[in-house]
C-alpha positions as CSV (number, residue, x, y, z in Angstrom):
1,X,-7.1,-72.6,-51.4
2,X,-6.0,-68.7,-51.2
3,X,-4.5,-68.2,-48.0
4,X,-0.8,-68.7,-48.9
5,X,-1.3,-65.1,-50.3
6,X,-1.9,-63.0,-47.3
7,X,0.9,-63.7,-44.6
8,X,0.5,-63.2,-40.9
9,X,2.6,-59.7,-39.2
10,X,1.4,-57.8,-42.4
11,X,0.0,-54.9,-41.9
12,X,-3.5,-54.1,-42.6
13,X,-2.6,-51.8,-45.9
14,X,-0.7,-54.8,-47.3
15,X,-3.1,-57.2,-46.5
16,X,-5.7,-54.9,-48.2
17,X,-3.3,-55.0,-51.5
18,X,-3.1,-58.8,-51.4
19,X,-7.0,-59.1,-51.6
20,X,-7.1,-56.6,-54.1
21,X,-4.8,-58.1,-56.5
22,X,-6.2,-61.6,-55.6
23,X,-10.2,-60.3,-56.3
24,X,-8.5,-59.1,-59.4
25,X,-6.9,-62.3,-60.6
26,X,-10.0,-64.2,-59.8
27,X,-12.7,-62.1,-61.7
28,X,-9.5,-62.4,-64.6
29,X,-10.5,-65.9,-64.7
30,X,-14.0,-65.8,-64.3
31,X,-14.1,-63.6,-67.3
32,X,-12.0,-66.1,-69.4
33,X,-14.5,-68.1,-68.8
34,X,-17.4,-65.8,-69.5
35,X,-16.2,-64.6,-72.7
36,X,-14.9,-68.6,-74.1
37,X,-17.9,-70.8,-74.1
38,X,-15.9,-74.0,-74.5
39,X,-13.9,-73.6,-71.4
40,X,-17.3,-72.2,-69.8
41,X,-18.8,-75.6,-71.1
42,X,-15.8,-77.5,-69.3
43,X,-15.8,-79.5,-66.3
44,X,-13.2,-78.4,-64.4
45,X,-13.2,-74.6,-65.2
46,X,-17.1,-75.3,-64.0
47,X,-15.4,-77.0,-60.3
48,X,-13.0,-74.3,-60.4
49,X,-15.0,-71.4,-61.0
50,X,-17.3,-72.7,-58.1
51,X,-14.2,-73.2,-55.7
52,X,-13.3,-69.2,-56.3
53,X,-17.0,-68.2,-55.2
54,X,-16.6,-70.7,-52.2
55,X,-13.4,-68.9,-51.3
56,X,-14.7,-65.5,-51.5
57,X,-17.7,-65.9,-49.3
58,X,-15.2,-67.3,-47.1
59,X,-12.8,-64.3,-47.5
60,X,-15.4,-62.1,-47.3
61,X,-16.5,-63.6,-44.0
62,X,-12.9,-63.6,-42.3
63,X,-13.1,-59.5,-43.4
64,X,-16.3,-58.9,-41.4
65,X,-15.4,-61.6,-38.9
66,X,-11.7,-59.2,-38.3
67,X,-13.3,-55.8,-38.7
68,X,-15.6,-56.7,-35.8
69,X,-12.7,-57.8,-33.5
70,X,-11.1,-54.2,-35.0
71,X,-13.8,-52.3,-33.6
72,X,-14.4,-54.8,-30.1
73,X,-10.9,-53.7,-29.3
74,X,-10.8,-49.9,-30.5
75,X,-14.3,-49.3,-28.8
76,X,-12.2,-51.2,-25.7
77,X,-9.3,-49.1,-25.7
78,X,-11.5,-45.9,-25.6
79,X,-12.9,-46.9,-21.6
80,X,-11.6,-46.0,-18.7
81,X,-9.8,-47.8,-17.0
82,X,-8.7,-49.5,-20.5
83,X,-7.2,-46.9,-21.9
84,X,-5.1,-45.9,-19.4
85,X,-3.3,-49.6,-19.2
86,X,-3.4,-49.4,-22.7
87,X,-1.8,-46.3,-23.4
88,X,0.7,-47.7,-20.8
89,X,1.7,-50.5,-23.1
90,X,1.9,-48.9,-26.0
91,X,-1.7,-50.3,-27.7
92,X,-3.1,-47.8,-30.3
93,X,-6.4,-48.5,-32.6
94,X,-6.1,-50.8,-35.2
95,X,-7.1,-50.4,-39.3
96,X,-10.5,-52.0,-40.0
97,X,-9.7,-53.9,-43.3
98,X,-11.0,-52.4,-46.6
99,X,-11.5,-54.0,-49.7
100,X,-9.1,-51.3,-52.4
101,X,-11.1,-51.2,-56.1
């Protein structure tokens, strides 16, 4: 439902301001919803609301899932002979991806 707003090739810093602004946009409104019984009471705010906590186990999953294949390859390029063909090519560590409050 979401992933049009984080693009592949951006960086990890920009991809940490997407989620931000998108966690912020969706606990917006949730708190519509909260704070306005009748659209709490309706249907399709219900579906939706359910949809956005689907979603952000799901987003919250592709984080961990990325920040272990962060650290797999920074723990990599730290070995011998590893880092030597890395440094070779150019490889440097990668940014483990933060949520930004």
């Amino acid at each position: 439902l979401f992933r049009s707003t984080q693009r592949v090739g951006q960086t990890t810093l920009d991809r940490n301001v997407s989620s931000s602004n998108m966690n912020k946009a969706l606990y917006q409104i949730k708190q519509i919803g909260t704070f306005t019984p009748a659209i709490k009471a309706d249907d399709n705010y219900c579906m939706f609301a359910s949809l956005i906590d689907e979603n952000s186990g799901e987003l919250q999953a592709a984080k961990v899932t990325f920040n272990d294949h962060v650290r797999g390859f920074n723990q990599m390029l730290n070995r011998i002979p590893t880092n030597i063909v890395g440094e070779l090519l150019g490889k440097v560590p990668l940014e483990s991806f933060q949520n930004i409050k």
